[in-house]
mmCIF file as Biopython writes it, N, C-alpha, C and O atoms, coordinates in Angstrom:
data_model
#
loop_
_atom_site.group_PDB
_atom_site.id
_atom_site.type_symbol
_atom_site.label_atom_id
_atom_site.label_alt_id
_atom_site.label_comp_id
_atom_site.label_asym_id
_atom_site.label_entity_id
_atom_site.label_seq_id
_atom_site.pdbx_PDB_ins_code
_atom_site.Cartn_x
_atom_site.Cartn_y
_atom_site.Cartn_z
_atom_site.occupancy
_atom_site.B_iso_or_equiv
_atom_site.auth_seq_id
_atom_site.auth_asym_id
_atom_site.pdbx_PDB_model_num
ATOM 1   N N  . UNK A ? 1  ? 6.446   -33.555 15.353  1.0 0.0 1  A 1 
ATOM 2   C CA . UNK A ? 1  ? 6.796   -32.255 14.805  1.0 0.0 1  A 1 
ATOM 3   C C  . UNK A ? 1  ? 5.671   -31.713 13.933  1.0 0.0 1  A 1 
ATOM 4   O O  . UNK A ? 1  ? 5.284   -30.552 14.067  1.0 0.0 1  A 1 
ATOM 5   N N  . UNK A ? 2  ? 5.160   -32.526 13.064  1.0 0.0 2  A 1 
ATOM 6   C CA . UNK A ? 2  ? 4.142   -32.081 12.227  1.0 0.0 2  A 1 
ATOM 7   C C  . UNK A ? 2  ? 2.642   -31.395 12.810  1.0 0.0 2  A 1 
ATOM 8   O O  . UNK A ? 2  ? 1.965   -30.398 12.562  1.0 0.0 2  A 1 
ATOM 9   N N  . UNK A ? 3  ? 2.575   -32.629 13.776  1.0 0.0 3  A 1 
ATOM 10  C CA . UNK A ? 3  ? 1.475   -31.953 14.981  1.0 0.0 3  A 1 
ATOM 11  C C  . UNK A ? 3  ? 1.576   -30.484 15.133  1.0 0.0 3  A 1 
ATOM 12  O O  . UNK A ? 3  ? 0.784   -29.608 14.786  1.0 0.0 3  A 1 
ATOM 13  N N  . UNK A ? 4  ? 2.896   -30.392 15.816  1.0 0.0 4  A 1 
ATOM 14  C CA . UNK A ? 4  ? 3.141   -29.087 16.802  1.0 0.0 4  A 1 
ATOM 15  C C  . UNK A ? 4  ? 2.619   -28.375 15.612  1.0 0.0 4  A 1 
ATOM 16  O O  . UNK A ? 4  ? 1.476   -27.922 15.659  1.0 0.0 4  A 1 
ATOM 17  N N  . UNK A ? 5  ? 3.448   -28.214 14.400  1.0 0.0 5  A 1 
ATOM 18  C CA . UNK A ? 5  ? 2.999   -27.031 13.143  1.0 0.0 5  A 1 
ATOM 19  C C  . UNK A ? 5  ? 1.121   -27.141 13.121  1.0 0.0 5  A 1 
ATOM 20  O O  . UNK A ? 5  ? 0.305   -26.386 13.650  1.0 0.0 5  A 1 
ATOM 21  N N  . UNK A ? 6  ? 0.933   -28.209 12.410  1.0 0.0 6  A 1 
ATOM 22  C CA . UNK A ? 6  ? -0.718  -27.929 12.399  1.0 0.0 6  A 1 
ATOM 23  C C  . UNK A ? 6  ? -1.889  -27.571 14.035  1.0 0.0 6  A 1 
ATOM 24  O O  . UNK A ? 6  ? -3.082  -27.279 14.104  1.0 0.0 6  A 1 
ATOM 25  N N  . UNK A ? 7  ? -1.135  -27.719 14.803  1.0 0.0 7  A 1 
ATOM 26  C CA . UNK A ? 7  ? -1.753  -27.427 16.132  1.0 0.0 7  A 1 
ATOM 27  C C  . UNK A ? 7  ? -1.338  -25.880 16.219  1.0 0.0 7  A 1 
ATOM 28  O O  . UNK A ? 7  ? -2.180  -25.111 16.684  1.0 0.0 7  A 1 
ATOM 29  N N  . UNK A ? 8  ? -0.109  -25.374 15.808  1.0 0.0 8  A 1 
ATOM 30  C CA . UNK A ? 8  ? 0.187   -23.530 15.340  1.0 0.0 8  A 1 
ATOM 31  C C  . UNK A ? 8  ? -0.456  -22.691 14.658  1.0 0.0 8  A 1 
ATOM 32  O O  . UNK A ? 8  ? -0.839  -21.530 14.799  1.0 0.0 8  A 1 
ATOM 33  N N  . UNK A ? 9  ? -0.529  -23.772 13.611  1.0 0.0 9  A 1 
ATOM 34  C CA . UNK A ? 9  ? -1.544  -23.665 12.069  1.0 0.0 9  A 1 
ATOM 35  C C  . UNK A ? 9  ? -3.097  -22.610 12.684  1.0 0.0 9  A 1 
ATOM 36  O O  . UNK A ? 9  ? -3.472  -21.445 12.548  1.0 0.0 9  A 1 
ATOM 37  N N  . UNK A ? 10 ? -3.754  -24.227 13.589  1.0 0.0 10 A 1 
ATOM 38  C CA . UNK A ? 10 ? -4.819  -23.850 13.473  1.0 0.0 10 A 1 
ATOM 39  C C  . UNK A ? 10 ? -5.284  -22.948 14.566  1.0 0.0 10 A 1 
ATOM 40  O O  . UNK A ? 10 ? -6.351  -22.336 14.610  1.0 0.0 10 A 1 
ATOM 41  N N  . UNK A ? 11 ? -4.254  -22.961 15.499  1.0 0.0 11 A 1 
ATOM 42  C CA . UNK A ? 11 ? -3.946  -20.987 16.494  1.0 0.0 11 A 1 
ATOM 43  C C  . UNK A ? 11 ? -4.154  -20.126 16.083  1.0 0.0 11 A 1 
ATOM 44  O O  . UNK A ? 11 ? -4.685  -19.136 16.587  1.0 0.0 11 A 1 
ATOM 45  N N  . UNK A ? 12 ? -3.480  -20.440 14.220  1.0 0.0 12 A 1 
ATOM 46  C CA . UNK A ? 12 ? -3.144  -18.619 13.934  1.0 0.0 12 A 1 
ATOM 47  C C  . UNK A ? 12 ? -4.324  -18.567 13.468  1.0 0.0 12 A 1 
ATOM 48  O O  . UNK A ? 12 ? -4.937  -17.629 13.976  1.0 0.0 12 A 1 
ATOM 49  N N  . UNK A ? 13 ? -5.348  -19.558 12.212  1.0 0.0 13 A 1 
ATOM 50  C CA . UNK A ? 13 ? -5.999  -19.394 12.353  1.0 0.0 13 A 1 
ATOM 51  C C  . UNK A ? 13 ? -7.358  -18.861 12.806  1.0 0.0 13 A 1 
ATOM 52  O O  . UNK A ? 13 ? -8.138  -18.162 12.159  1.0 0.0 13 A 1 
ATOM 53  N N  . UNK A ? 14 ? -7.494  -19.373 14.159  1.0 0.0 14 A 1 
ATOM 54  C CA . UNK A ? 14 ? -8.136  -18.984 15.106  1.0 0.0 14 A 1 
ATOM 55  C C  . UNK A ? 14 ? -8.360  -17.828 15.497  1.0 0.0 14 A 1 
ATOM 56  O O  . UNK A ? 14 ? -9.502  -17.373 15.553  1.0 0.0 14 A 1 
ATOM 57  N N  . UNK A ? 15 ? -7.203  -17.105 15.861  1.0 0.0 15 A 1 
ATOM 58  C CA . UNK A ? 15 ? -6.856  -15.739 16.033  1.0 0.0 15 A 1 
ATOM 59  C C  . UNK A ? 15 ? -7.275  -14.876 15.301  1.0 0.0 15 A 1 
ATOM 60  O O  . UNK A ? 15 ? -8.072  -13.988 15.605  1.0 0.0 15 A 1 
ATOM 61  N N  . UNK A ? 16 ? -6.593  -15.132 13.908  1.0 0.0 16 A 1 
ATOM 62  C CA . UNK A ? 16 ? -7.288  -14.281 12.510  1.0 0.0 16 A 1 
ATOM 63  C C  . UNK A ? 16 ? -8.911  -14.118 12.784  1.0 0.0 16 A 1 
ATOM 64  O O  . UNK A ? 16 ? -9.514  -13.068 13.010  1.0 0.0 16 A 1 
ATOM 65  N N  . UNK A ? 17 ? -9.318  -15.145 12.719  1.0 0.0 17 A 1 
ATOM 66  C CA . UNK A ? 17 ? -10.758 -15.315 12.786  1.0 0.0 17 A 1 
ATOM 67  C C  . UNK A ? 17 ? -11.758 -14.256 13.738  1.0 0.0 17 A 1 
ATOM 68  O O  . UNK A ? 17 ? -12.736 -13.576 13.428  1.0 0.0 17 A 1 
ATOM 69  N N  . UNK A ? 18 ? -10.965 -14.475 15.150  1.0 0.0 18 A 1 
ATOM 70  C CA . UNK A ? 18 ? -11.100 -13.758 16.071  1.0 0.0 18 A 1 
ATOM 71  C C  . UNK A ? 18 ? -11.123 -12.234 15.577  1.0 0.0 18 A 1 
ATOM 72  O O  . UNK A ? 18 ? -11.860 -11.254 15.474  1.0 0.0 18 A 1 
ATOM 73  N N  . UNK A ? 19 ? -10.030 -12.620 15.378  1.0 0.0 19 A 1 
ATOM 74  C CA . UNK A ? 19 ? -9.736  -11.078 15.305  1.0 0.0 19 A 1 
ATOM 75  C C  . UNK A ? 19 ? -10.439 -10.054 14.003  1.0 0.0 19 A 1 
ATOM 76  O O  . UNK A ? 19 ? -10.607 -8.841  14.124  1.0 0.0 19 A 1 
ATOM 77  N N  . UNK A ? 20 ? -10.814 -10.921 12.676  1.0 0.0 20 A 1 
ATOM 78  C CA . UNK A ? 20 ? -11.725 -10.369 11.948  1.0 0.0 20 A 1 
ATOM 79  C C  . UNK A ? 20 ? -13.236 -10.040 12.771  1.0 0.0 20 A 1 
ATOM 80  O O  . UNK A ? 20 ? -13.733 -8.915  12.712  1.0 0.0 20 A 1 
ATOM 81  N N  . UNK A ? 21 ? -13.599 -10.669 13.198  1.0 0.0 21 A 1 
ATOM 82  C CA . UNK A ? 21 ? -15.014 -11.223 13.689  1.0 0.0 21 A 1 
ATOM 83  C C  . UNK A ? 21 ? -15.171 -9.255  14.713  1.0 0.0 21 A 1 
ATOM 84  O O  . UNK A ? 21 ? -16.090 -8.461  14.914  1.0 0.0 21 A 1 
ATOM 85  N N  . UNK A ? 22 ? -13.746 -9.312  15.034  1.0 0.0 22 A 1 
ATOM 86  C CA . UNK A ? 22 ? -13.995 -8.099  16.540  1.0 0.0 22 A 1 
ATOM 87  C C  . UNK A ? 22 ? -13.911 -6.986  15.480  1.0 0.0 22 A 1 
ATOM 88  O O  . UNK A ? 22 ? -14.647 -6.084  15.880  1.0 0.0 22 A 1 
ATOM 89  N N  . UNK A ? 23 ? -13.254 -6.587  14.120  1.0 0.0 23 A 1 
ATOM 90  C CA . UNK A ? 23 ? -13.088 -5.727  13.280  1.0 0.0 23 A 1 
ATOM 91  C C  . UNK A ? 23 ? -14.391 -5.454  12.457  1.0 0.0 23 A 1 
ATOM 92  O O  . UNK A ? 23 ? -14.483 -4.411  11.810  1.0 0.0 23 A 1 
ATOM 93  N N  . UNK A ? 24 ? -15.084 -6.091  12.469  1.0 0.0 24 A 1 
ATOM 94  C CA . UNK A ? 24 ? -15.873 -5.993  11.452  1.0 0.0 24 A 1 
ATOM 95  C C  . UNK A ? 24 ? -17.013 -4.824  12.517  1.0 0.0 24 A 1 
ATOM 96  O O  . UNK A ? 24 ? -17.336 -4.606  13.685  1.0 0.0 24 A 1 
ATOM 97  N N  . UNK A ? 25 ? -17.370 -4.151  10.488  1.0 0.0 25 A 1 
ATOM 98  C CA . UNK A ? 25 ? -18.317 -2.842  10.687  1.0 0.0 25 A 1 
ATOM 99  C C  . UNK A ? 25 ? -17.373 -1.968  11.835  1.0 0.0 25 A 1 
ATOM 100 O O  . UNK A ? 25 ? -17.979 -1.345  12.707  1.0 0.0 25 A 1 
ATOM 101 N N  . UNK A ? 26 ? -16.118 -1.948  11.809  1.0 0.0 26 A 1 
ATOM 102 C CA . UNK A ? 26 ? -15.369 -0.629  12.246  1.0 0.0 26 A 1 
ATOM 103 C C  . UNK A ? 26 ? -15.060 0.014   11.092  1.0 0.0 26 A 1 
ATOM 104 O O  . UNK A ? 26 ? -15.123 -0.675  10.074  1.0 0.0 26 A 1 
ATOM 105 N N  . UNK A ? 27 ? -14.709 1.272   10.965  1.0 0.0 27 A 1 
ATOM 106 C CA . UNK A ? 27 ? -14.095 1.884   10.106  1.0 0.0 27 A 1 
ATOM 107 C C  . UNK A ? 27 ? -12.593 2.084   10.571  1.0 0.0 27 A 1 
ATOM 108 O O  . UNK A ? 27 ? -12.139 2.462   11.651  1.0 0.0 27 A 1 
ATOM 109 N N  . UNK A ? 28 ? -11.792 1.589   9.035   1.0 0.0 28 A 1 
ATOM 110 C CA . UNK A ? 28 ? -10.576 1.910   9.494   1.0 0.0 28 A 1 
ATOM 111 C C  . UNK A ? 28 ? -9.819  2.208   8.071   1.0 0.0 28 A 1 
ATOM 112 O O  . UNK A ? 28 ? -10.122 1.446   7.154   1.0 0.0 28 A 1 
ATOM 113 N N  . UNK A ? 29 ? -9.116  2.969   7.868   1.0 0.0 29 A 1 
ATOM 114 C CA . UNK A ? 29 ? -8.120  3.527   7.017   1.0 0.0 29 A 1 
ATOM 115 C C  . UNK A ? 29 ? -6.765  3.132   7.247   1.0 0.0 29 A 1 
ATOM 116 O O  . UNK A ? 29 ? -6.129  3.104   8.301   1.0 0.0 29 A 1 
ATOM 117 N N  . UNK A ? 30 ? -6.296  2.708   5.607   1.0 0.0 30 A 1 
ATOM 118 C CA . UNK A ? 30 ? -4.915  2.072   5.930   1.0 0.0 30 A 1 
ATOM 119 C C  . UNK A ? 30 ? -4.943  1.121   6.950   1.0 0.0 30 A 1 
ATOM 120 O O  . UNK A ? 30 ? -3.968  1.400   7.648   1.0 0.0 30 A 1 
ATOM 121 N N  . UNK A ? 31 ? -5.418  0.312   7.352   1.0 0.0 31 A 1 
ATOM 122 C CA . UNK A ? 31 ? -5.420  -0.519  8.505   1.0 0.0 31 A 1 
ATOM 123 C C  . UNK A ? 31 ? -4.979  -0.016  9.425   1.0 0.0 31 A 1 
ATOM 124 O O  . UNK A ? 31 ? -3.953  -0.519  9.882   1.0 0.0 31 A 1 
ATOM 125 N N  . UNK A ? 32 ? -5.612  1.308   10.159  1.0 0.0 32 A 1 
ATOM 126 C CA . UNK A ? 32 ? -5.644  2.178   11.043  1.0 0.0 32 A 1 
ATOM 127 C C  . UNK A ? 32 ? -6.996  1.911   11.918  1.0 0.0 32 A 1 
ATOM 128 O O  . UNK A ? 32 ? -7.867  1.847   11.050  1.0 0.0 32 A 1 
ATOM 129 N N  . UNK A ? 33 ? -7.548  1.743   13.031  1.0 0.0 33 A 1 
ATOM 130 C CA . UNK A ? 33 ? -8.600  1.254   13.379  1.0 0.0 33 A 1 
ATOM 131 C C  . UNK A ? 33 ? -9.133  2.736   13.808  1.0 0.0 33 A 1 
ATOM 132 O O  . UNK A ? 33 ? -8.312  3.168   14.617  1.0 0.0 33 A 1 
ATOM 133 N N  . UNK A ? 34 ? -10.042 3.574   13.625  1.0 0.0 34 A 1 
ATOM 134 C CA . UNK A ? 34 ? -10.365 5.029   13.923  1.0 0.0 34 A 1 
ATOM 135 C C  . UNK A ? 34 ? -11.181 4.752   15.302  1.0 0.0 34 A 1 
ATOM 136 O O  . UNK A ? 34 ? -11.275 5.465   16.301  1.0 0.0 34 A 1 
ATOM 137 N N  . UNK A ? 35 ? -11.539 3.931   15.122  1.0 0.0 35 A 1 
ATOM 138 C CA . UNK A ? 35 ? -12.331 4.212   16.845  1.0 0.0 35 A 1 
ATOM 139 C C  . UNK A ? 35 ? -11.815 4.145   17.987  1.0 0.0 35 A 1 
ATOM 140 O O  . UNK A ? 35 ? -12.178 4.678   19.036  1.0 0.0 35 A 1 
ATOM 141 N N  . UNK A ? 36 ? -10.438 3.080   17.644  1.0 0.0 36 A 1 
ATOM 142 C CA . UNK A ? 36 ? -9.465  3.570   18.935  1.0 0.0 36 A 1 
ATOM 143 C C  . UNK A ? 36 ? -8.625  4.542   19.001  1.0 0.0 36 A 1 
ATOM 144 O O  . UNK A ? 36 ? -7.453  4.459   19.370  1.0 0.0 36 A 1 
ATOM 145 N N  . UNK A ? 37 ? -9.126  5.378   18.689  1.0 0.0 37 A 1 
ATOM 146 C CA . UNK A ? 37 ? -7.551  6.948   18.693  1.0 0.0 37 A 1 
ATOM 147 C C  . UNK A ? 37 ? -8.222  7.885   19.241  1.0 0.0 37 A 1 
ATOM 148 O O  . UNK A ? 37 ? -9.342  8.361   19.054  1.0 0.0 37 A 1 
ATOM 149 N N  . UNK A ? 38 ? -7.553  8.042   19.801  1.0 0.0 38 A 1 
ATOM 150 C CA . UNK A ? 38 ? -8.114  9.596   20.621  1.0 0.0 38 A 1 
ATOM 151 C C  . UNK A ? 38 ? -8.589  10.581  20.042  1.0 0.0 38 A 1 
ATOM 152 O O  . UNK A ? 38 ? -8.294  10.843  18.876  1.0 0.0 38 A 1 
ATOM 153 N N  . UNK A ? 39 ? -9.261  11.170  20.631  1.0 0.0 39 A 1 
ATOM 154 C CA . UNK A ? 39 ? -10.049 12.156  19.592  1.0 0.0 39 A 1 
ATOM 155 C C  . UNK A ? 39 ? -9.302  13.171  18.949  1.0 0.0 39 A 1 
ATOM 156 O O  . UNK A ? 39 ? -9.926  13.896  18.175  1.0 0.0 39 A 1 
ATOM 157 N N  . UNK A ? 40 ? -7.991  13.386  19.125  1.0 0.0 40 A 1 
ATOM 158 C CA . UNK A ? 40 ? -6.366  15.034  19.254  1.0 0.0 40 A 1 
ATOM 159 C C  . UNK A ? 40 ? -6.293  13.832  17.981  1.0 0.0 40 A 1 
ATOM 160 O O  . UNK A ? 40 ? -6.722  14.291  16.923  1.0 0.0 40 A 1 
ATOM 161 N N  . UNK A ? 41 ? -5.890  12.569  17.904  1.0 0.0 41 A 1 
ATOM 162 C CA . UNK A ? 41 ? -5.533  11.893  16.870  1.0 0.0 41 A 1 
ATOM 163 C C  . UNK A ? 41 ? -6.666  11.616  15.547  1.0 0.0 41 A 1 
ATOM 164 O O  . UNK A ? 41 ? -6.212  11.569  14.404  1.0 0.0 41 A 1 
ATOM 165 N N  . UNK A ? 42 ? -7.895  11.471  15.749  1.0 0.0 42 A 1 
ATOM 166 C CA . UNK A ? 42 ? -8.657  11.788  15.215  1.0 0.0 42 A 1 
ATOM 167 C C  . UNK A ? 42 ? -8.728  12.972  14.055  1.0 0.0 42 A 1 
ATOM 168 O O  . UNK A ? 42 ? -9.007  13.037  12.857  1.0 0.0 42 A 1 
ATOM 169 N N  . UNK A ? 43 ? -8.393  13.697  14.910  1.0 0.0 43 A 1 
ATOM 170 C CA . UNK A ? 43 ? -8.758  15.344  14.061  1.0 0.0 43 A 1 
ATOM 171 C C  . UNK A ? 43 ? -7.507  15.612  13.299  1.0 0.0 43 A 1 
ATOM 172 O O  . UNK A ? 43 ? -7.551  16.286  12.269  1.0 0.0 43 A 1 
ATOM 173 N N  . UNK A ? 44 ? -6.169  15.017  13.848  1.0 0.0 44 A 1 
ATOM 174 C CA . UNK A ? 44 ? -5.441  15.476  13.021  1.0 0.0 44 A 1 
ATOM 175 C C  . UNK A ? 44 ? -5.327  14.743  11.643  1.0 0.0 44 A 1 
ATOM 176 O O  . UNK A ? 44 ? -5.103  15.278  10.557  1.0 0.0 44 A 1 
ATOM 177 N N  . UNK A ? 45 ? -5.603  12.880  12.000  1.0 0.0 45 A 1 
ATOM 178 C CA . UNK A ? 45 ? -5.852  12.092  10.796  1.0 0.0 45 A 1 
ATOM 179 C C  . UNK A ? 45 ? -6.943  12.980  9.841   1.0 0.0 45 A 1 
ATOM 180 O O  . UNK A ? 45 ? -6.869  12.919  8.614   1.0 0.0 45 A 1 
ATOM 181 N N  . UNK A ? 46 ? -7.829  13.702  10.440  1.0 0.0 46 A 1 
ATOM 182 C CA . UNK A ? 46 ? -8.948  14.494  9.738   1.0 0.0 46 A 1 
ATOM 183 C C  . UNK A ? 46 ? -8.761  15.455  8.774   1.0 0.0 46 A 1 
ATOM 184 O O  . UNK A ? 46 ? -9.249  15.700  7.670   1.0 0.0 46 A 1 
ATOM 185 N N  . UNK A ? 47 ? -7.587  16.125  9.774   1.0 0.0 47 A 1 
ATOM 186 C CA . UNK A ? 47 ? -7.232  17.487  8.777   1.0 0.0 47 A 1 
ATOM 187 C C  . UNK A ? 47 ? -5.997  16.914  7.742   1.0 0.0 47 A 1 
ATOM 188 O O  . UNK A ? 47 ? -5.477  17.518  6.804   1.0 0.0 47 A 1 
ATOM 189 N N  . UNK A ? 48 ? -5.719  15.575  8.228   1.0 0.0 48 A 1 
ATOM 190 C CA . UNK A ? 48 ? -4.638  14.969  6.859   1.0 0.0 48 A 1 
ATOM 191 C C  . UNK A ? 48 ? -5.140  14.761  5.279   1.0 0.0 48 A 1 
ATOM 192 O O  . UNK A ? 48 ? -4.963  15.034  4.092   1.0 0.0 48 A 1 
ATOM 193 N N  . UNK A ? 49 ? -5.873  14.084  6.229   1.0 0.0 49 A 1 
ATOM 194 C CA . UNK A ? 49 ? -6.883  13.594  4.680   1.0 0.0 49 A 1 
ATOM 195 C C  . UNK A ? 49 ? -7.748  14.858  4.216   1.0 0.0 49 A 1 
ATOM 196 O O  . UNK A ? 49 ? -8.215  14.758  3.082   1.0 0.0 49 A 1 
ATOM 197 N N  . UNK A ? 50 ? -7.989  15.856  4.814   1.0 0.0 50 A 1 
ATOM 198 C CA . UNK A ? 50 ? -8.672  17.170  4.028   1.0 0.0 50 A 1 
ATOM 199 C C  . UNK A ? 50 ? -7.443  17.573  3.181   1.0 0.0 50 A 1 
ATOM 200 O O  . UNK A ? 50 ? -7.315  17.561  1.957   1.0 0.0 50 A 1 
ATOM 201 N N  . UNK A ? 51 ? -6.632  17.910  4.087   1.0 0.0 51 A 1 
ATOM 202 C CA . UNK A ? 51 ? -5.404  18.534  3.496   1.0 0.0 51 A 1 
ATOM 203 C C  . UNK A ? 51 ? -4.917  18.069  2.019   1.0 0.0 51 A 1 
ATOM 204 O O  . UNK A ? 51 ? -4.867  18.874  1.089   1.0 0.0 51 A 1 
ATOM 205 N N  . UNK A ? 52 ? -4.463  16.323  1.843   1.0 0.0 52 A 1 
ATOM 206 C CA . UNK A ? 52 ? -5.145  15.799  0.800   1.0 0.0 52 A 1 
ATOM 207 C C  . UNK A ? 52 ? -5.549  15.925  -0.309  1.0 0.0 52 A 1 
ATOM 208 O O  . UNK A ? 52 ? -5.044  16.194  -1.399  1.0 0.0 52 A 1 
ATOM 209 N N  . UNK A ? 53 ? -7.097  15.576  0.275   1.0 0.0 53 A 1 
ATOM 210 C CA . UNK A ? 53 ? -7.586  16.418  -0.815  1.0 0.0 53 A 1 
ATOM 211 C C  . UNK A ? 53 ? -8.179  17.415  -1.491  1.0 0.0 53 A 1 
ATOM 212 O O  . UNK A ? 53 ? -8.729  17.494  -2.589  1.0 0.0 53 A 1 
ATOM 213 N N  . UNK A ? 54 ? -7.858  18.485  -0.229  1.0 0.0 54 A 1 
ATOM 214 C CA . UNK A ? 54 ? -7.408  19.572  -1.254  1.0 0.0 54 A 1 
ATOM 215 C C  . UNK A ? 54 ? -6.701  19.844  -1.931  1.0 0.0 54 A 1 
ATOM 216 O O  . UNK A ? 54 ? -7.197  20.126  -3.022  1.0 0.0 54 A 1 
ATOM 217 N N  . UNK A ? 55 ? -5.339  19.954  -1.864  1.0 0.0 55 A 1 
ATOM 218 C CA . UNK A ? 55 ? -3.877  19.437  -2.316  1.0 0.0 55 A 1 
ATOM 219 C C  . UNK A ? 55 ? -4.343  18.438  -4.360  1.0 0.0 55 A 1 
ATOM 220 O O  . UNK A ? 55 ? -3.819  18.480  -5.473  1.0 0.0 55 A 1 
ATOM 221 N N  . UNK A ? 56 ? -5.354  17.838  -3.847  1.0 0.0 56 A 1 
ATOM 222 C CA . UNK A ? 56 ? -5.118  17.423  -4.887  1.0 0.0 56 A 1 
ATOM 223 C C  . UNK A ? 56 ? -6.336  17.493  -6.514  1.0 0.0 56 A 1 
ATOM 224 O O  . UNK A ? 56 ? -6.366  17.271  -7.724  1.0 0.0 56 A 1 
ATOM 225 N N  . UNK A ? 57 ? -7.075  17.927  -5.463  1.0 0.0 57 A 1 
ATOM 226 C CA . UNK A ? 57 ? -8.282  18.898  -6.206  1.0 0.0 57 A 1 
ATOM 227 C C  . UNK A ? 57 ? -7.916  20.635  -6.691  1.0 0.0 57 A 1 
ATOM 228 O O  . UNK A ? 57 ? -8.406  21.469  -7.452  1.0 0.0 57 A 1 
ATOM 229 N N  . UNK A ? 58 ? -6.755  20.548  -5.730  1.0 0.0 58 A 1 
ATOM 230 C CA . UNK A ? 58 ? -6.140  21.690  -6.404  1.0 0.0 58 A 1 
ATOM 231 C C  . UNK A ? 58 ? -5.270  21.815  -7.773  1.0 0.0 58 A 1 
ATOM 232 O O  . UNK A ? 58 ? -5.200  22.524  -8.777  1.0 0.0 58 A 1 
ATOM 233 N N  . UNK A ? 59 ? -4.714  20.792  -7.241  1.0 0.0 59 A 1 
ATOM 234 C CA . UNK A ? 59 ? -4.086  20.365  -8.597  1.0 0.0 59 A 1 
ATOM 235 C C  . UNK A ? 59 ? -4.336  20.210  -9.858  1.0 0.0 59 A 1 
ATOM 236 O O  . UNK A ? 59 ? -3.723  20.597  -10.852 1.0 0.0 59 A 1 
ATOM 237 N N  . UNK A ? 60 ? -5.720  19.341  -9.678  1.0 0.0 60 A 1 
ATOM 238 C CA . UNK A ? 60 ? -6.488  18.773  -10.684 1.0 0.0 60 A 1 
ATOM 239 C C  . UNK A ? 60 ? -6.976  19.976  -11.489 1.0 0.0 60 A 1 
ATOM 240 O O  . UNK A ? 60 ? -6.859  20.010  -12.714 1.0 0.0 60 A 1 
ATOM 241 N N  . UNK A ? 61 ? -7.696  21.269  -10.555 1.0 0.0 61 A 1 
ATOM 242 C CA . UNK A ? 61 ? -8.192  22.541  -11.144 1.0 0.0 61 A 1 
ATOM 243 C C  . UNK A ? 61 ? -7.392  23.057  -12.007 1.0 0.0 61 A 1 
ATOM 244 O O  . UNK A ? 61 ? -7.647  23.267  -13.193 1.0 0.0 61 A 1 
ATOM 245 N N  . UNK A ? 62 ? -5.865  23.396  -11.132 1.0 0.0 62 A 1 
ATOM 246 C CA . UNK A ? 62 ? -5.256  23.997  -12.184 1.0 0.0 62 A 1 
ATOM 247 C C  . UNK A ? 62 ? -4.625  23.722  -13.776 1.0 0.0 62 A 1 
ATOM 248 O O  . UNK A ? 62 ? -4.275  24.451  -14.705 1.0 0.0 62 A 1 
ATOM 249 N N  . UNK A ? 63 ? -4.680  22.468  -13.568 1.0 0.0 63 A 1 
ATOM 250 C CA . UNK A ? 63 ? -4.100  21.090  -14.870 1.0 0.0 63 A 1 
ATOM 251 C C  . UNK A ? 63 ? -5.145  21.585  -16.045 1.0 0.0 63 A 1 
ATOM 252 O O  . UNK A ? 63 ? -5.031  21.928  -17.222 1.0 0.0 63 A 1 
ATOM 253 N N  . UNK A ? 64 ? -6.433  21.409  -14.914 1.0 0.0 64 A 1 
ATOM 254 C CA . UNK A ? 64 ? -7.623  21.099  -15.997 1.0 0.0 64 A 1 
ATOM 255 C C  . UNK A ? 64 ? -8.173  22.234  -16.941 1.0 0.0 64 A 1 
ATOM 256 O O  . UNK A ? 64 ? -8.451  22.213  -18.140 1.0 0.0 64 A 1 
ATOM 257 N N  . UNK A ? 65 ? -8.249  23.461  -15.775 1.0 0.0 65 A 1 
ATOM 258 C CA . UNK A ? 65 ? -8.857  24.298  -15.893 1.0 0.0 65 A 1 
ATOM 259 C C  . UNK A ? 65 ? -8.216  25.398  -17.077 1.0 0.0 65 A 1 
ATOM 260 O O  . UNK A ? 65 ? -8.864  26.012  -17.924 1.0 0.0 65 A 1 
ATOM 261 N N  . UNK A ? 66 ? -7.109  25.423  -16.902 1.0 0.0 66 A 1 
ATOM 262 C CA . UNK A ? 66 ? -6.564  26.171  -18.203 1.0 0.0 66 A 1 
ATOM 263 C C  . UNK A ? 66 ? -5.677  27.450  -16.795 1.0 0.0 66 A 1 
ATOM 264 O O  . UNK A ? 66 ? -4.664  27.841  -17.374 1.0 0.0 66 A 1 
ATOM 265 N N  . UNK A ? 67 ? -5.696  27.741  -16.174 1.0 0.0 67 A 1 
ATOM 266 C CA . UNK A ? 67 ? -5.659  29.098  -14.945 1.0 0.0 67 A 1 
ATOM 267 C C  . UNK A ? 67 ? -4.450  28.704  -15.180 1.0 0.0 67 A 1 
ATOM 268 O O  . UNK A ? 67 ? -3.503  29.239  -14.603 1.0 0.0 67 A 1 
#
């Protein structure tokens, strides 16, 4: 029984490993991987995060600014 676990163990391991090794130098947000999304998905993640921060630079102006 103990086997089976450390022989699982060192699968998941493995995998992780793998699977860092294929991630690395991608860009990804939120653990969102951007290079696999279509480009329609792309742009809209794009205009999210503008949206954002504008939204919140707006905010900040008016707080700050006295307006």
């Amino acid at each position: 029984m103990s086997n089976d676990v450390e022989e699982y163990s060192d699968e998941l391991k493995r995998e992780s490993e793998v699977e860092l090794r294929s991630t690395m130098g991608k860009i990804s947000i939120a653990f969102i991987d951007i290079e696999n999304m279509s480009m329609m998905a792309k742009v809209t993640l794009f205009a999210i995060v503008m949206a954002t921060f504008a939204f919140i630079g707006g905010y900040f102006y008016k707080n700050l600014s006295g307006d």
